[in-house]
VEXDREN-2710 file (C-alpha; in Angstrom, 1 decimal):
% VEXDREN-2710
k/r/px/py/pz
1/UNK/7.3/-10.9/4.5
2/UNK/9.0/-14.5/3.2
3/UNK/8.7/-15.7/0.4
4/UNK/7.0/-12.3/-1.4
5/UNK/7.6/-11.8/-5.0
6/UNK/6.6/-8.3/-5.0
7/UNK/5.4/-5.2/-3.1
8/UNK/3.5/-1.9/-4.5
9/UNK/2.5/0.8/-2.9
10/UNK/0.6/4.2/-3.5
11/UNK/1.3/7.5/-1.9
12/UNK/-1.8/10.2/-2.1
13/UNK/-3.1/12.5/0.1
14/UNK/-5.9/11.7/2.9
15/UNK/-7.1/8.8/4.3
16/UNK/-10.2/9.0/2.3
17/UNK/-7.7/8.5/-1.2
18/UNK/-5.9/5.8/0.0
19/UNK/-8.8/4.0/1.3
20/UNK/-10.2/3.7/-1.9
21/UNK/-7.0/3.4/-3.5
22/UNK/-7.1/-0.1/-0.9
23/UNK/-10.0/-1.1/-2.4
24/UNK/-9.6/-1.0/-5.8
25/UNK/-6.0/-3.0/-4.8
26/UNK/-7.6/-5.8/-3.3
27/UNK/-10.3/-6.0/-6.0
28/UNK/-8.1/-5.9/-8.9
29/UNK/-5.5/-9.0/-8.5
30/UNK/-4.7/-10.9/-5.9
31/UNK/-2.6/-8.7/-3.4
32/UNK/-2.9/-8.8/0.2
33/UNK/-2.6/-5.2/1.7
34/UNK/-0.5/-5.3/4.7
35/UNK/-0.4/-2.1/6.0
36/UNK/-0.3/1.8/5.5
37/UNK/1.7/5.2/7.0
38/UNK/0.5/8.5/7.6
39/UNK/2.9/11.0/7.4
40/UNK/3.0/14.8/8.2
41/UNK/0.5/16.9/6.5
42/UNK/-1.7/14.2/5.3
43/UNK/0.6/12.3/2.7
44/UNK/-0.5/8.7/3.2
45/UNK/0.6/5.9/1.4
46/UNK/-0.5/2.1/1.1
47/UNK/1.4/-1.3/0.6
48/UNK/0.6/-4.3/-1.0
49/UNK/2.2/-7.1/-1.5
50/UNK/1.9/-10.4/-4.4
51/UNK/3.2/-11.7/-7.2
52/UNK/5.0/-8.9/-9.7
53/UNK/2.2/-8.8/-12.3
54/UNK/-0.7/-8.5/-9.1
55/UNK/1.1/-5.8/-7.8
56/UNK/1.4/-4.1/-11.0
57/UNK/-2.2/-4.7/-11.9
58/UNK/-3.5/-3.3/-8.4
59/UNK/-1.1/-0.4/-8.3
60/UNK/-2.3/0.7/-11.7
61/UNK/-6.1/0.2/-10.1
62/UNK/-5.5/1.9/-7.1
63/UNK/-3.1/5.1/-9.3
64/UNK/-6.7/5.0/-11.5
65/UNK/-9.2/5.1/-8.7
66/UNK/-7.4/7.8/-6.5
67/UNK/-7.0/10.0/-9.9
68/UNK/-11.1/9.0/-10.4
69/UNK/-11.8/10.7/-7.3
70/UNK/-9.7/14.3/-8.4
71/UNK/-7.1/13.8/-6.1
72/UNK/-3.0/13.7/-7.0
73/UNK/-0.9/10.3/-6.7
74/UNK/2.0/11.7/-5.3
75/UNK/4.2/8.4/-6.0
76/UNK/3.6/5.0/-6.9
77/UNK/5.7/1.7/-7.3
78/UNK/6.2/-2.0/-7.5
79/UNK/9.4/-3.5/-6.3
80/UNK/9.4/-7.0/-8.1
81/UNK/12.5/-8.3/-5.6
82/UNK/12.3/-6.4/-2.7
83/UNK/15.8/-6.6/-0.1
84/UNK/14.8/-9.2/2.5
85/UNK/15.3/-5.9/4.9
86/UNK/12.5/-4.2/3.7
87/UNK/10.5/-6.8/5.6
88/UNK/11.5/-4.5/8.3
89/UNK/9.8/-1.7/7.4
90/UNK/6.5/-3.6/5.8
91/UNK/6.4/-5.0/9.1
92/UNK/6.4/-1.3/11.2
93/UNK/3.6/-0.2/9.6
94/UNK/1.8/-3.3/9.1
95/UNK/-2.0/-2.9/9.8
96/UNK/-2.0/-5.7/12.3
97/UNK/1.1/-3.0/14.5
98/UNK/-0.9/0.4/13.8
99/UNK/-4.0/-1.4/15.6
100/UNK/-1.8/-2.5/18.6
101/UNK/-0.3/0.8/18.6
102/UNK/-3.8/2.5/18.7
103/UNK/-5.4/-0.2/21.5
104/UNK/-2.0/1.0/23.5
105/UNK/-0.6/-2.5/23.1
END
């Protein structure tokens, strides 16, 4: 996570949600999504990361697609200077992890 300007990130419920919440991220500005986290119950959120104003445009997309679809955005947020130690939690749950997690890598 060097060198990032910003991350945002969405918290709904269901994979369904966030998926689309995802989409309209990447499709809005130029964010790169790097990963997501499914907690107990079905609370899911998603992370992004960019420059400040691409993660603010893509978490207002993504808040405005999950509340398209009738569902509740439970939180949202961009963090325009995020703590170098964050990295270490982007990182956990990073998409590139949860798919060596789930190959049993």
């Amino acid at each position: 996570m060097e060198n990032v300007e910003a991350i945002g990130a969405i918290e709904t419920f269901g994979l369904v949600f966030v998926l689309e919440a995802a989409d309209a991220m990447e499709k809005a500005a130029n964010v790169q999504v790097m990963g997501y986290e499914n907690v107990a119950s079905g609370y899911i959120s998603v992370i992004a990361k960019g420059d400040v104003q691409a993660c603010q445009t893509a978490v207002e997309a993504g808040v405005k697609a999950v509340t398209a679809m009738g569902a509740e955005v439970y939180s949202s947020v961009v963090i325009a200077t995020p703590h170098k130690d964050l990295a270490k939690i982007i990182d956990r749950y990073a998409i590139k992890e949860l798919l060596t997690d789930l190959e049993g890598g």
